[in-house]
C-alpha positions in Angstrom: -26.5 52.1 54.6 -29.8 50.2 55.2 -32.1 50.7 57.7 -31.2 47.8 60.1 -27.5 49.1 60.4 -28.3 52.6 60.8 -30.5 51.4 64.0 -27.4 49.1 64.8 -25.2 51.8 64.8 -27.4 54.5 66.6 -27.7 51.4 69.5 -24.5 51.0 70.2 -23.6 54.9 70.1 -19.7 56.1 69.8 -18.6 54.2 73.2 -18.5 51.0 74.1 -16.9 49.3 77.0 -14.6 46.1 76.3 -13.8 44.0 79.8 -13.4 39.8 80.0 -14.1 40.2 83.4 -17.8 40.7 82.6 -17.5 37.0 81.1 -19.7 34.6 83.1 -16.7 31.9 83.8 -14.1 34.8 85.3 -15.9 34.1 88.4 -19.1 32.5 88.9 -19.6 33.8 92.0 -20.1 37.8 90.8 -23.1 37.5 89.1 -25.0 40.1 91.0 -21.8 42.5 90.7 -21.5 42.1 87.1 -25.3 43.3 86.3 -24.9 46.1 88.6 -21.8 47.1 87.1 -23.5 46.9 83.4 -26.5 49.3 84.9 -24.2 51.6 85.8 -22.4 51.8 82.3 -25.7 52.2 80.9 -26.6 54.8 83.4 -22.8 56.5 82.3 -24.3 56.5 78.7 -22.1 53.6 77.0 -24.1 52.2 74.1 -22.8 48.8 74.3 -21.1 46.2 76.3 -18.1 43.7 75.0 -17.5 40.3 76.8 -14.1 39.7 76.5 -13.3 36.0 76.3 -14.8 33.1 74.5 -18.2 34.2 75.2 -21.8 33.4 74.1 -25.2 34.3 74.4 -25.5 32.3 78.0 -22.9 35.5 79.4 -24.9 38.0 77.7 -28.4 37.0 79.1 -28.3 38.0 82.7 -26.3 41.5 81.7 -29.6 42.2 79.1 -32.1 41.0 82.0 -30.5 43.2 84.2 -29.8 46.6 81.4 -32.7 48.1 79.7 -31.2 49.5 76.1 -27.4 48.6 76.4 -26.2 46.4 74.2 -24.3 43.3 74.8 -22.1 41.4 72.0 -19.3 39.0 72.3 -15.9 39.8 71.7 -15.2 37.1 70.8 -17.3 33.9 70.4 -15.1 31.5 68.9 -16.2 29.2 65.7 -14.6 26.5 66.6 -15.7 26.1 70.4 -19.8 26.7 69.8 -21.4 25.0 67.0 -23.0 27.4 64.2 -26.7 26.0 65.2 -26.6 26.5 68.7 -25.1 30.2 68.1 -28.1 30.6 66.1 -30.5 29.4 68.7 -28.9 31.1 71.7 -29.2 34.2 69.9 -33.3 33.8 68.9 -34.2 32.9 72.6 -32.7 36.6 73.4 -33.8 38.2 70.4 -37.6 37.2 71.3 -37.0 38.2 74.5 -35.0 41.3 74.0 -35.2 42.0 70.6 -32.4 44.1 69.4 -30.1 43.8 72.5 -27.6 40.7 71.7 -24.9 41.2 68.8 -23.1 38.2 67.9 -19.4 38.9 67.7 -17.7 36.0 65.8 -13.8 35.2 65.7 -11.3 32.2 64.3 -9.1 32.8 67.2 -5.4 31.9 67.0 -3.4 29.1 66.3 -1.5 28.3 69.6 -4.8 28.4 71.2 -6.8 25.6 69.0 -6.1 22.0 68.6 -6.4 21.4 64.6 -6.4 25.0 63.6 -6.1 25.5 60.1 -8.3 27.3 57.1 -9.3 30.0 59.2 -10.8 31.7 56.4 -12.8 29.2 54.8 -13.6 28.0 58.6 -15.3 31.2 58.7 -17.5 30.7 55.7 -18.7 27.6 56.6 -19.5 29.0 59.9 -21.4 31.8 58.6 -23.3 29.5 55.8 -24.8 27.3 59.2 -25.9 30.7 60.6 -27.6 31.4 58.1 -28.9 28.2 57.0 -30.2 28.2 61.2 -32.1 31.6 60.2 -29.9 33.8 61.7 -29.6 37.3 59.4 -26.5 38.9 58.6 -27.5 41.8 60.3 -27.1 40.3 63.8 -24.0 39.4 63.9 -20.3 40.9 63.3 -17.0 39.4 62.9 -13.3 39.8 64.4 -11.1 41.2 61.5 -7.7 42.1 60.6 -7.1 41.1 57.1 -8.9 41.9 54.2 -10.4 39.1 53.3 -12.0 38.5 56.8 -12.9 42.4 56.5 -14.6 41.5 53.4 -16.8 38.9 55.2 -17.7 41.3 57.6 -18.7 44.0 54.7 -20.4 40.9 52.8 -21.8 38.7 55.4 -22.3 40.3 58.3 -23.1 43.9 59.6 -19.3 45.2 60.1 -16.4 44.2 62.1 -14.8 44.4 65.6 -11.2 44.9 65.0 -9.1 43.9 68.2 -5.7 45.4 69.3 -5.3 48.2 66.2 -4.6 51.3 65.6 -6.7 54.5 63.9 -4.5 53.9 60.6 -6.0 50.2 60.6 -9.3 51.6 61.5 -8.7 53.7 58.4 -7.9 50.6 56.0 -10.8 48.9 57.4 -13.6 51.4 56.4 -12.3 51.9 52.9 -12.2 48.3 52.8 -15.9 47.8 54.5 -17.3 51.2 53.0 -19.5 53.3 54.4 -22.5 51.0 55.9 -20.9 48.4 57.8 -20.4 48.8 60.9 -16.8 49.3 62.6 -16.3 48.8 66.3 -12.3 48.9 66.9 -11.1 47.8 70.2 -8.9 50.4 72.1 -6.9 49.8 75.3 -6.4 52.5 78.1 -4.3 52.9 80.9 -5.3 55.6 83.3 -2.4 57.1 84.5 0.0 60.0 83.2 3.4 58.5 84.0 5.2 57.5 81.3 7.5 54.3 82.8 4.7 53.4 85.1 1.7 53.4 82.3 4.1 51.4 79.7 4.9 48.9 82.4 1.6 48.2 82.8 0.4 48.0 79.0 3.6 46.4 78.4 2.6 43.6 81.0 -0.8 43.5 79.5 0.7 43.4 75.4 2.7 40.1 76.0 0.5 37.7 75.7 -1.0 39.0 72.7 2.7 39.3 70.9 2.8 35.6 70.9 -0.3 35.0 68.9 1.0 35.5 65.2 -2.6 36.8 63.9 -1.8 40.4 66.2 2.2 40.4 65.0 1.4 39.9 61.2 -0.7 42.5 61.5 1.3 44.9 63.5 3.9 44.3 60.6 1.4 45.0 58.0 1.0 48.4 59.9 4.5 49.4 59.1 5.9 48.0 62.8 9.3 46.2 62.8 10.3 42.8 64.8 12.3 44.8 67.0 8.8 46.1 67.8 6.8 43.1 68.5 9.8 41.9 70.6 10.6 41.7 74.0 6.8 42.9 75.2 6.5 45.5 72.8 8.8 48.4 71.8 7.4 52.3 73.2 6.5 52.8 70.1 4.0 50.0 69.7 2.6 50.4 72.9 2.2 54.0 72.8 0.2 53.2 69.3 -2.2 50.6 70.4 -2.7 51.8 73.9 -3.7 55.5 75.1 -2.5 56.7 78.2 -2.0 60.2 79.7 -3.7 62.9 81.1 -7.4 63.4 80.2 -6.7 65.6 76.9 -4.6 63.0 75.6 -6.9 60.0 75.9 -9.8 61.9 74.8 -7.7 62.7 71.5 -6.5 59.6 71.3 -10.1 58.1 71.3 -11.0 60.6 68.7 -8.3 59.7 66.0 -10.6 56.2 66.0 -13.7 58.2 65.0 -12.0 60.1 62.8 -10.2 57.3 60.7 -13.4 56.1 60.2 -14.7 54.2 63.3 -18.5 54.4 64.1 -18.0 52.9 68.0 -14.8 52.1 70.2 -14.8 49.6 72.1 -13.1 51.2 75.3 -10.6 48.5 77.5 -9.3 49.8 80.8 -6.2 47.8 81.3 -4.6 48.0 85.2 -2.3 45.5 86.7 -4.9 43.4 88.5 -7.4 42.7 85.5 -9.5 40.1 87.7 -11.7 42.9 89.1 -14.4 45.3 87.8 -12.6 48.9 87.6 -15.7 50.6 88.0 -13.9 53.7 89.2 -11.9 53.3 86.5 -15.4 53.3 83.9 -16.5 56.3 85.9 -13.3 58.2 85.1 -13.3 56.8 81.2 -17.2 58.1 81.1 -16.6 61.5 82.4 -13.4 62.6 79.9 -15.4 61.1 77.0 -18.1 63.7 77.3 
């Protein structure tokens, strides 16, 4: 492990929070509550901060003005919607400003959601080849994997990856495919409530929209899961896999299997039935069984 990941890592800690209504364009109008509500996941000890969405270093910037050590990434930006060059700039107005702060979270997003998608992979290259030929180091920036040859990129090219929607036995896979340097920052959905119909309606809500992109279901066959599973909003036994819910105990040691597969951070996503808000309660609870 080199220097500049081992500070990377240290940064962002062992807890993250993951929430798209920290992006910018969920509603222009709560700019003010989104800073505060960053300050006070800094002040709960989260080490970094995960704009959900098709985000970019314009989101991040008032979050870092208004934060003093928390990190903010994107989760994801998406290759083909911002051009390599101006990823590369947005990120070296930050970096002067607030060196160390931004971490550029890359992604090929999904088929039904891109007009001409198509050589996702080798998309992906070319991307990272303008970043770099803009200056930007590998170090600064991570990338959205499932498979392994986009895992590879993200050992190869980039300082680790920021698996979204797995579980601790694709966290596993990852670091033996990554090894021991790179970072790995899985994303990990929770629903705060202990009964069992009520907190699988509510993931199950949340799942669908997901089970229609065929990056997530390919995967979630790779994992051993069955079309049965992936139907119909998700079987119990997927959600109860890629979600945690329960009392205190069980999250906590549901976020643990992450770390002990192998993951240096998890990103944290509270999921509730209105997800237009800022479940700061919510973050208070999730920060308190954490420590």
């Amino acid at each position: 492990m080199n220097d500049a990941t081992a500070s990377l890592k240290e940064s962002v800690g062992r807890y993250g929070v993951w929430s798209a209504a920290l992006h910018a364009d969920s509603d222009p109008g709560r700019g003010r509550e989104r800073a505060e509500s960053v300050a006070e996941l800094e002040r709960l000890g989260f080490g970094a901060v995960w704009l959900g969405g098709n985000t970019s270093a314009r989101d991040a910037a008032p979050l870092i003005e208004a934060t003093e050590r928390i990190v903010v990434g994107t989760s994801i930006q998406s290759v083909w919607e911002h051009r390599a060059p101006e990823a590369a700039a947005g990120f070296a107005e930050l970096e002067v400003e607030r060196p160390g702060r931004f971490l550029l979270g890359l992604g090929v997003s999904h088929g039904p959601r891109v007009e001409g998608y198509s050589r996702p992979y080798s998309t992906m290259v070319g991307y990272l080849d303008d970043l770099d030929k803009a200056g930007m180091r590998a170090g600064h920036r991570v990338l959205a994997a499932l498979g392994p040859k986009m895992l590879d990129l993200s050992r190869d090219r980039a300082a680790g990856a920021i698996p979204y929607l797995v579980t601790p036995e694709h966290t596993a896979q990852a670091r033996e495919r990554l090894g021991e340097g790179p970072l790995l920052a899985p994303e990990f959905k929770v629903v705060l409530d202990s009964d069992p119909s009520r907190a699988r309606a509510t993931a199950r809500a949340y799942l669908g929209r997901y089970l229609e992109l065929p990056n997530y279901t390919r995967n979630f066959l790779n994992l051993g899961f069955t079309d049965a599973d992936v139907a119909d909003g998700g079987s119990d036994r997927l959600i109860d896999a890629v979600f945690a819910w329960g009392d205190e105990n069980t999250i906590r040691a549901r976020v643990d299997a992450f770390h002990a597969a192998g993951a240096d951070h998890v990103a944290l996503q509270l999921v509730e039935d209105d997800m237009t808000h800022l479940p700061r309660e919510g973050w208070r609870k999730l920060a308190s069984l954490l420590t």
